[in-house]
C-alpha positions as a printed NumPy array, in Angstrom:
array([[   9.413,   76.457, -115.541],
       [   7.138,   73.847, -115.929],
       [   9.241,   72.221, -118.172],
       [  12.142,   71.932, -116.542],
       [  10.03 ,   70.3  , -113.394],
       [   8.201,   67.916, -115.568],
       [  12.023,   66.807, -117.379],
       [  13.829,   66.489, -114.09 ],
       [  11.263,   64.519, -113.019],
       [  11.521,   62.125, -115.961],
       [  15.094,   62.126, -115.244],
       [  14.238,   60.914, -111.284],
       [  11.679,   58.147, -112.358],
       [  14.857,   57.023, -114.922],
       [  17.046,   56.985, -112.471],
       [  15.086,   54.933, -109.386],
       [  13.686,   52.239, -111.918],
       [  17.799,   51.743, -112.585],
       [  18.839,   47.983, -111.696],
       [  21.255,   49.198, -109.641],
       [  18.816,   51.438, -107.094],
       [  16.239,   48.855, -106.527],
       [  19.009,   46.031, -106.331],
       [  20.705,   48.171, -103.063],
       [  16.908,   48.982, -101.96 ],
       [  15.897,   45.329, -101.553],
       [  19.414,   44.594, -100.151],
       [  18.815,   47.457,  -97.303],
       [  15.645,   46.114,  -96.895],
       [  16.547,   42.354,  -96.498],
       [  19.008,   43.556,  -93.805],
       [  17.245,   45.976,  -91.495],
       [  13.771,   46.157,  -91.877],
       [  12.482,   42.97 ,  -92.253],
       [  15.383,   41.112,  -90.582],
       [  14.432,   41.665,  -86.759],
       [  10.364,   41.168,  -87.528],
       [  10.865,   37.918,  -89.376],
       [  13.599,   36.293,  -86.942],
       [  11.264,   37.146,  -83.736],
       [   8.193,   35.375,  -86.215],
       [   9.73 ,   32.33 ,  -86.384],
       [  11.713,   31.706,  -83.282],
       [   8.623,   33.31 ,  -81.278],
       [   5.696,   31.54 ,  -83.352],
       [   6.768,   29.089,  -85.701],
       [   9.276,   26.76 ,  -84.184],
       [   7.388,   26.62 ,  -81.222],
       [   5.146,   24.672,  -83.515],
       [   7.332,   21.839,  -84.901],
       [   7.876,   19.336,  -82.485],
       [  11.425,   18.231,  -82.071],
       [  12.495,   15.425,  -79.871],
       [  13.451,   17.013,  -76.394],
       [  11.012,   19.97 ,  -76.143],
       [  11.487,   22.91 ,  -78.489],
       [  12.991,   23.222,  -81.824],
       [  14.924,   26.537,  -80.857],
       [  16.374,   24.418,  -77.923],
       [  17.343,   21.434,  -80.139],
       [  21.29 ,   21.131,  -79.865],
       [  22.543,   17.574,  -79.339],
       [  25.878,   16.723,  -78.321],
       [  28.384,   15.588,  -80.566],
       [  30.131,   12.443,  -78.53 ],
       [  33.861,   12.96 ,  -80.093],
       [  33.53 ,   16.971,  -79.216],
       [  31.19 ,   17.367,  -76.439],
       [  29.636,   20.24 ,  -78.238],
       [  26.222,   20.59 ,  -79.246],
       [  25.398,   20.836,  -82.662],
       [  22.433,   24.304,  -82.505],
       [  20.355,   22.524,  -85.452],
       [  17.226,   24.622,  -84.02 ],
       [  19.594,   27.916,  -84.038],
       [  20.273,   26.927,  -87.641],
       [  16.332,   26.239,  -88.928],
       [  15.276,   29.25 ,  -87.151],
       [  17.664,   31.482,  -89.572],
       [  17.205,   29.367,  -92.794],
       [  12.713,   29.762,  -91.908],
       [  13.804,   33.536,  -91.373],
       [  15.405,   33.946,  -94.831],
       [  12.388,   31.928,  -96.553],
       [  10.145,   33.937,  -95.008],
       [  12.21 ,   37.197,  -95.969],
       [  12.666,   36.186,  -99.086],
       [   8.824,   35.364, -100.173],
       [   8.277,   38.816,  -98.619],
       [  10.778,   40.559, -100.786],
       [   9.626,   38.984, -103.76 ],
       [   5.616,   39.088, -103.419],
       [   5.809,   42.853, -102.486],
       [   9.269,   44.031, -103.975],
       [  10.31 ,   42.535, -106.928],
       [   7.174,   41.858, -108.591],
       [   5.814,   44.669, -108.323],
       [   8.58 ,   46.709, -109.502],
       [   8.707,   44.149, -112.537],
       [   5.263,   45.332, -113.171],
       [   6.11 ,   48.749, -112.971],
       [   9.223,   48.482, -115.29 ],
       [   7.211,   46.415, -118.229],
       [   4.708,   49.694, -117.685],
       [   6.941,   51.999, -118.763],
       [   9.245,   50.038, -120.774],
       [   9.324,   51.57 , -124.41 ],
       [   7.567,   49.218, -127.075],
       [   9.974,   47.571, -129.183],
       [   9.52 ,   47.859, -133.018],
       [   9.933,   45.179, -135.174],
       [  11.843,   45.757, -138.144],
       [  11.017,   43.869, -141.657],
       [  13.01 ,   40.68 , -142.647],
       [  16.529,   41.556, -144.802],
       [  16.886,   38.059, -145.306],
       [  15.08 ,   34.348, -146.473],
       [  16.046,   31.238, -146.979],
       [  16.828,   29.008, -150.276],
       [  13.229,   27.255, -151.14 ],
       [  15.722,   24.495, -152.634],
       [  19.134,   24.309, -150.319],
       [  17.673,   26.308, -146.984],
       [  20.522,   28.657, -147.192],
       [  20.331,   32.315, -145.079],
       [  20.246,   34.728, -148.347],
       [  19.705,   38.467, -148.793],
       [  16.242,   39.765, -150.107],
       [  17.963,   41.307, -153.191],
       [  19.265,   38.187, -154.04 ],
       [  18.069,   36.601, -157.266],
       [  20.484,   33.654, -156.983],
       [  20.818,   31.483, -154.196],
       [  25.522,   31.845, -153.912],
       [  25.022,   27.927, -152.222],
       [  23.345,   26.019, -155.24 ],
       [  22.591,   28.77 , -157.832],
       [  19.396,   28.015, -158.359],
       [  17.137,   30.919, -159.36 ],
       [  14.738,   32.671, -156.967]])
């Protein structure tokens, strides 16, 4: 019984440290959890901050004179500072980590011994067994 327990278990870890699984985790992530908290940041605290000619940053929309339209250059820094922000968040506490647990538990790889060298005369890629270099025939 134990067994079984301790080898489906393996078989969960296996599957959650997938690509795949962590790559749709961070994407949920990104989208929901962090989204609302990290847009309310910076359009509450941080623009507020930056001075922008006319009063707020948030605010900042000139007119276009051809259109009549403002231009919402505050709208658009608020979301690019949002996404910054998001993304330094994701990667500090997501994806490193997670790197750090996947190099844990990574299997060592073994090195296997040479098969081949090269020509001490011509520098040619030859077999071990070789006793002739097949490029200049010299003797090895």
């Amino acid at each position: 019984m134990a067994s079984r327990v301790t080898s489906s278990l393996s078989g969960f870890r296996t599957f959650i440290l997938r690509g795949n699984v962590v790559d749709l985790a961070i994407g949920i992530i990104i989208g929901a959890a962090f989204g609302a908290v990290v847009t309310g940041l910076v359009t509450d605290i941080i623009t507020p901050l930056i001075p922008a000619p006319g009063g707020s940053l948030a605010t900042w929309a000139p007119v276009v004179s051809y259109t009549g339209k403002p231009l919402l250059i505050g709208a658009f820094l608020n979301t690019l500072l949002s996404f910054l922000i998001v993304a330094l968040v994701i990667y500090y506490f997501v994806v490193l980590p997670m790197n750090a647990l996947l190099a844990r538990f990574k299997p060592k790889e073994v090195e296997l011994p040479p098969t081949t060298r090269d020509c001490p005369y011509c520098i040619t890629t030859i077999d071990l067994r070789a006793t002739r270099c097949p490029n200049c025939t010299s003797k090895l």
